[in-house]
C-alpha positions as CSV (number, residue, x, y, z in Angstrom):
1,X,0.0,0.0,0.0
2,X,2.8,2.2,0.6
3,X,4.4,1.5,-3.1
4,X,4.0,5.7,-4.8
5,X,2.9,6.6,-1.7
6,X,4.1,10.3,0.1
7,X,4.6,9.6,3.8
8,X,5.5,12.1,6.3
9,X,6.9,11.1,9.9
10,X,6.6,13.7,12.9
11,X,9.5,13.4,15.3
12,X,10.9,11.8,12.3
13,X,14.6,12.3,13.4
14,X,13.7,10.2,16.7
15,X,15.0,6.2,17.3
16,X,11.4,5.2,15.9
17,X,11.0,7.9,12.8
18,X,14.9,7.1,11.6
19,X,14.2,2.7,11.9
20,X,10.3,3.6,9.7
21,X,12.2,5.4,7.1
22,X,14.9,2.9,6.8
23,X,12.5,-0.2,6.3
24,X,10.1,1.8,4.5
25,X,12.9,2.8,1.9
26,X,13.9,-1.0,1.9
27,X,10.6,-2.7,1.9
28,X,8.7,-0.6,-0.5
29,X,8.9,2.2,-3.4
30,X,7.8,5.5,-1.5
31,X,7.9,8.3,-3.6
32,X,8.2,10.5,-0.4
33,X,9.5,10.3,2.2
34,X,9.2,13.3,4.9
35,X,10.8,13.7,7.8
36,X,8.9,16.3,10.2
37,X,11.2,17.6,13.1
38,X,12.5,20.7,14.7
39,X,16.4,20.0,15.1
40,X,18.3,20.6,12.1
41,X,21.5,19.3,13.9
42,X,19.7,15.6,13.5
43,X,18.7,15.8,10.5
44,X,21.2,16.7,8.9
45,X,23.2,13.9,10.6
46,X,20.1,11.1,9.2
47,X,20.6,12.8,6.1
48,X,23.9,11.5,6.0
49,X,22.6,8.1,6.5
50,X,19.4,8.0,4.2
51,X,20.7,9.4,1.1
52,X,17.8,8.2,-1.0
53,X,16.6,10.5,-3.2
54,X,12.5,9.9,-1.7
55,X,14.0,11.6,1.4
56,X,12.6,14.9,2.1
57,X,13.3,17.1,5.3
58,X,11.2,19.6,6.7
59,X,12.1,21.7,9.7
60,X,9.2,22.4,11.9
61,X,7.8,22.2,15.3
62,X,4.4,20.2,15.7
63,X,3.3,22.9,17.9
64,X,3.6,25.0,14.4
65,X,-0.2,24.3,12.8
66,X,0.8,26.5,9.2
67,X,4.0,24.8,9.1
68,X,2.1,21.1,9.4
69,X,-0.4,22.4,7.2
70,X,2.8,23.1,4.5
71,X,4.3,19.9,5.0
72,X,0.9,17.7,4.5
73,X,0.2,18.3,1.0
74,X,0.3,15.7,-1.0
75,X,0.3,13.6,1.9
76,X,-1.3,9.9,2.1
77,X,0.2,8.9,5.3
78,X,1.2,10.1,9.1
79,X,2.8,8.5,11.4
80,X,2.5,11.0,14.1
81,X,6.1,10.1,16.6
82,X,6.5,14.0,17.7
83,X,6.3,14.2,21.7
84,X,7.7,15.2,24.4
85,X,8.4,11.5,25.9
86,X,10.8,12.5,29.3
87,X,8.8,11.3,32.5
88,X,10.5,13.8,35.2
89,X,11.1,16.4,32.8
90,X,7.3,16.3,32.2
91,X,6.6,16.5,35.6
92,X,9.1,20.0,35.7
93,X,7.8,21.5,33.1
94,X,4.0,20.3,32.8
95,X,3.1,23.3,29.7
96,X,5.6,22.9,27.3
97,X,4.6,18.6,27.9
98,X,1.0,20.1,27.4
99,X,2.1,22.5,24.5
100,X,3.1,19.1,22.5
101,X,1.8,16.6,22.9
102,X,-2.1,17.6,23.2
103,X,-1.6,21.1,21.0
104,X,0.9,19.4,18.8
105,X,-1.7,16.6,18.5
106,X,-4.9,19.0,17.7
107,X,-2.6,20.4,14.8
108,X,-1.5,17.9,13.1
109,X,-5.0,16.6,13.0
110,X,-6.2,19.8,11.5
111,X,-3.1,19.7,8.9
112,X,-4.0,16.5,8.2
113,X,-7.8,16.9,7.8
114,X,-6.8,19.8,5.1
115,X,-4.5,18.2,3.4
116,X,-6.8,14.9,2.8
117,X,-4.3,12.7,3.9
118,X,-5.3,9.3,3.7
119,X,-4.3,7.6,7.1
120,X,-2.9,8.9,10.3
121,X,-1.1,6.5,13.4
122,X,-0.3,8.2,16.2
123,X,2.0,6.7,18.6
124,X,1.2,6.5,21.8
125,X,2.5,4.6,25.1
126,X,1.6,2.1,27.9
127,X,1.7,5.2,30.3
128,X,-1.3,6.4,28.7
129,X,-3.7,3.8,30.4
130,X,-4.6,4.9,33.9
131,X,-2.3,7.5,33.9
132,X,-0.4,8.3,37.1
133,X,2.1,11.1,35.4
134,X,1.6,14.4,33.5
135,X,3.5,12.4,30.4
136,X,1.2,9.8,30.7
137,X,-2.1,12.4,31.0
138,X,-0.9,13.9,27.7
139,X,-0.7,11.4,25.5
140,X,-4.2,10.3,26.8
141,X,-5.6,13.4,25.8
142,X,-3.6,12.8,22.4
143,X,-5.2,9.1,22.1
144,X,-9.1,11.0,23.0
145,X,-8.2,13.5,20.2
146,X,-6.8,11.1,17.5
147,X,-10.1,8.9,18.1
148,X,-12.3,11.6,18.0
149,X,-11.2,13.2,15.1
150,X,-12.7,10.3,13.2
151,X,-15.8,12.3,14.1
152,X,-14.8,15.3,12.2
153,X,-14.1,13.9,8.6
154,X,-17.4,14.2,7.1
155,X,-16.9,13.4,3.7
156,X,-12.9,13.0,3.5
157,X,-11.0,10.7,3.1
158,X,-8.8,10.8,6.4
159,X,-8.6,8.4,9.4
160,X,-6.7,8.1,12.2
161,X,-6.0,5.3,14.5
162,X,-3.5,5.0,17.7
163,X,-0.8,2.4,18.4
164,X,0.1,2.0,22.2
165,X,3.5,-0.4,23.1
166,X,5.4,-0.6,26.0
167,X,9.3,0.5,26.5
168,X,11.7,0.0,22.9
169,X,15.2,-1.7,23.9
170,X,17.9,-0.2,23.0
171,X,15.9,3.5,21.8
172,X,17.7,6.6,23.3
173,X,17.1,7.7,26.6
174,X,15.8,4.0,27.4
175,X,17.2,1.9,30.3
176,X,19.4,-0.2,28.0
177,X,21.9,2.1,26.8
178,X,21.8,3.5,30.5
179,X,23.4,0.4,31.6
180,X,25.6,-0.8,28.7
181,X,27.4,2.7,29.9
182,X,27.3,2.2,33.5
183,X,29.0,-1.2,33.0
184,X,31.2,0.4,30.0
185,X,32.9,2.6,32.6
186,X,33.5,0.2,35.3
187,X,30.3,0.9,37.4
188,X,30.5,-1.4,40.5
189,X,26.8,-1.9,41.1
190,X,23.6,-1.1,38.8
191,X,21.4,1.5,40.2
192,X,17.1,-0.6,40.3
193,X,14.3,1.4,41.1
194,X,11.9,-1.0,42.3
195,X,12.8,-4.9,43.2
196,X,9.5,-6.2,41.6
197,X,9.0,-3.2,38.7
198,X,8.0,-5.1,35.1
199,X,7.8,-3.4,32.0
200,X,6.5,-4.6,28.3
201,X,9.3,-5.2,25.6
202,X,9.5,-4.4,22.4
203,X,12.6,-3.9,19.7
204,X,12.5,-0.7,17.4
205,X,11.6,-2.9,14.6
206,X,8.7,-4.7,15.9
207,X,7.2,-1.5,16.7
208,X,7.9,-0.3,12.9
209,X,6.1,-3.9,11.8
210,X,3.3,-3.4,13.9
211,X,2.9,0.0,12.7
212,X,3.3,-0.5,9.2
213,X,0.1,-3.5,10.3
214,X,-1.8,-1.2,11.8
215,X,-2.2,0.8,8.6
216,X,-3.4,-1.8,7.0
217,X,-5.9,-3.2,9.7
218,X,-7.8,0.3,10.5
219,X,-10.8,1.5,9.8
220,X,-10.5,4.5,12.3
221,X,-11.1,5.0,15.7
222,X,-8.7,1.6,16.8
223,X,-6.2,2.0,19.9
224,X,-3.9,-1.2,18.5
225,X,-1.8,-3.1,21.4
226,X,0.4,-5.7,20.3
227,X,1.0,-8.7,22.5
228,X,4.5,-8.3,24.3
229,X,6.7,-10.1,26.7
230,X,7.4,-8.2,30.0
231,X,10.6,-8.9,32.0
232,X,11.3,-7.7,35.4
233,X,14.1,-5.0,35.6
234,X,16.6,-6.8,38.3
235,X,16.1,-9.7,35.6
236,X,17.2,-7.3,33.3
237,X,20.1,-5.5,35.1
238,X,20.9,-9.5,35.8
239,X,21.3,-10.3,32.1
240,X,23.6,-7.4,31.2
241,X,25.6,-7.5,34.3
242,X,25.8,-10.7,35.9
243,X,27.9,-10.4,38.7
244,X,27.3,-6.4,39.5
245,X,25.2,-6.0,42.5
246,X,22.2,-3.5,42.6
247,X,21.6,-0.6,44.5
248,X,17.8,-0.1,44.9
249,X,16.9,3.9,44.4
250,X,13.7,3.9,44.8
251,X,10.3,4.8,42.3
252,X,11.0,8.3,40.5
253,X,8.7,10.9,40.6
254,X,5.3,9.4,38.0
255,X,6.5,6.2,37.6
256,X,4.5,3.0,38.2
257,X,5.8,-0.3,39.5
258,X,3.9,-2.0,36.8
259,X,2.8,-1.0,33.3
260,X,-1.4,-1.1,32.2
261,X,-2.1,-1.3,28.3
262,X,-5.2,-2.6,28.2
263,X,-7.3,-1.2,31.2
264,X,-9.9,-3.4,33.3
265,X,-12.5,0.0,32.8
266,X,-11.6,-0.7,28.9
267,X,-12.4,-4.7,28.9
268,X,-16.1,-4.2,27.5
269,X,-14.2,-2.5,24.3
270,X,-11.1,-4.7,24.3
271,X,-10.9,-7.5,21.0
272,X,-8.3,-10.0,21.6
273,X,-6.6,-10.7,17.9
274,X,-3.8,-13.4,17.6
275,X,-0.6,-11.1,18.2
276,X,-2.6,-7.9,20.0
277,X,-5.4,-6.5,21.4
278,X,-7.9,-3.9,19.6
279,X,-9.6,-1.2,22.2
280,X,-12.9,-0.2,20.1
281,X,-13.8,3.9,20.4
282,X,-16.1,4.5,23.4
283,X,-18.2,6.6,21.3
284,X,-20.1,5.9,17.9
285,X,-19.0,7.2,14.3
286,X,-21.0,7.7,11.6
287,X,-18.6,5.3,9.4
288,X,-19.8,2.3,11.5
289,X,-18.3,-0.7,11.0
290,X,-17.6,-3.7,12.5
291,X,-13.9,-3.7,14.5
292,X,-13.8,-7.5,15.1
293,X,-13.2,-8.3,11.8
294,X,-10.3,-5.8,10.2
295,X,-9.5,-4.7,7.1
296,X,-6.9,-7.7,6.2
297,X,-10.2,-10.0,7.4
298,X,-8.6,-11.0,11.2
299,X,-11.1,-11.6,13.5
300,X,-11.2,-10.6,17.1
301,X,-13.2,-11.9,20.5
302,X,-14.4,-10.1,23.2
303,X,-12.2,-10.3,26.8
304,X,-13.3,-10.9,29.7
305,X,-15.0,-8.3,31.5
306,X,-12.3,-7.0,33.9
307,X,-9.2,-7.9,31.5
308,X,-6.1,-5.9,32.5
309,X,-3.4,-6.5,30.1
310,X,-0.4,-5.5,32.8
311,X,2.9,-6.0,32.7
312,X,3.1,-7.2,36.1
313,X,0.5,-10.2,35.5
314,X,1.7,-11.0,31.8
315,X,1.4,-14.2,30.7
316,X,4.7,-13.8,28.6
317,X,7.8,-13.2,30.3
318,X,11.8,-12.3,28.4
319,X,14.4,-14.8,29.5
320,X,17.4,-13.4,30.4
321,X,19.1,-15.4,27.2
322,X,16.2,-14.0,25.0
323,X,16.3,-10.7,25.9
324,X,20.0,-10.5,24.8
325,X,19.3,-11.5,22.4
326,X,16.5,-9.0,21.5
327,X,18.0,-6.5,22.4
328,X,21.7,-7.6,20.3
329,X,24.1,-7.5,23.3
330,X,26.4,-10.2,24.0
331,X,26.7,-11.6,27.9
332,X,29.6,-10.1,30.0
């Protein structure tokens, strides 16, 4: 579907936008490819590494509506990565979170709306279920407003859907490059914030694949959540540092011992598929269609009523051996 097609990435200079646009150039024959940021310092640096003459670069803040509106024509798909993603700094400095990821999200819906652009995904995160952070809040309102806006087409052309996933190994600013730096400069013990926390896994690429799936599967109005492994963090410190001891630090400020990505209040919209879950829109559009059976013809069943996919009662746990191996590292 994506053969011909413009595509245009917010946050496109981020560890997500740079892995889309690689397998996007290598899996298909875009004629655009548009990378949306506001640091010219990075993307001139990915220019260096996607030197394909699809590649376009736009500097631009999402928070900038006429700028979106600039960049969208002749768009036929979003992947909407933009945000500000920093739990403590979010809590710091709760407006300019705000000014992102709920503003940011209201314009690029408008651009895209204007432009007619085909199909919008807008990342989101496990953090956005019951929320207990300001980071988490946003991109809650972000999910409400992606939904909604199905309501606001009328006769156009344009959905939008969300994807929500847990923590990426390995992406910047992640707990995995933490450590491999700790233990690169002869840290004697791992710093753990919780002895029990649990997290969802997912590599960069999976999140690309299930992405580039969600396009295909939406209608509209879908929150897609694939089905992940979790692994408990001393399990993970474990794996990459064997013999260090850990020093427990305690919970930072809006962080959650366990991860939610498919809410117990959510269960009476919640379709399980094969490899993820589907949470329906809590309101009604007037494109109605029927969300247990998707566009490439899977079909989904109801949950239980009280299902809580949560990373602390997963039914799928990493192995120290198979997360190395996810996340590429070789034991010490």
């Amino acid at each position: 579907m994506f053969d011909g097609s413009n595509i245009l990435i917010t946050g496109g200079t981020g560890s997500f936008g740079k892995r889309f646009a690689e397998l996007v150039l290598a899996r298909y024959r875009p004629n655009r490819v548009i990378v949306y940021s506001r640091d010219e310092l990075k993307q001139f640096e990915l220019s260096q590494l996607l030197d394909a003459p699809q590649m376009r670069w736009f500097i631009g803040d999402v928070r900038d509506g006429a700028r979106l509106r600039e960049a969208m024509l002749g768009v036929d798909y979003v992947v909407h990565a933009a945000a500000l993603k920093q739990v403590p700094a979010a809590e710091y400095n709760p407006m300019e979170c705000i000014k992102t990821n709920i503003h940011g999200a209201e314009n690029v819906i408008s651009a895209a709306l204007a432009a007619g652009v085909k199909r919008v995904i807008a990342l989101s995160t496990d953090k956005a279920a019951n929320p207990v952070n300001l980071y988490g809040a946003t991109k809650l309102a972000s999910d409400k407003l992606f939904v909604a806006a199905n309501n606001m087409v009328g006769t156009r052309p344009t959905r939008f859907s969300v994807v929500r996933y847990g923590n990426v190994v390995g992406s910047r600013g992640s707990v995995v490059p933490f450590f491999r730096k700790l233990i690169a400069e002869g840290a004697t013990e791992l710093p753990i914030t919780h002895e029990a926390m649990t997290r969802f896994m997912i590599t960069l690429e999976q999140g690309v694949d299930f992405v580039l799936g969600a396009f295909e599967r939406m209608y509209g109005g879908e929150i897609f959540v694939p089905r992940l492994p979790s692994m408990r963090m001393v399990d993970l410190a474990r794996a990459m540092a064997p013999d260090l001891p850990h020093r427990i630090i305690g919970i930072r400020p809006g962080e959650k011992l366990h991860e939610v990505m498919c809410p117990a209040d959510d269960s009476h919209l919640t379709l399980a598929f094969d490899d993820h879950f589907v949470i329906k829109p809590t309101i009604r559009f007037a494109h109605d269609v029927d969300f247990a059976r998707n566009r490439l013809g899977q079909k989904g069943q109801p949950v239980p009523q009280g299902f809580e996919y949560n990373s602390g009662s997963n039914d799928q746990w990493l192995t120290a051996d198979a997360f190395l191996s996810m996340a590429g590292l070789v034991q010490r």
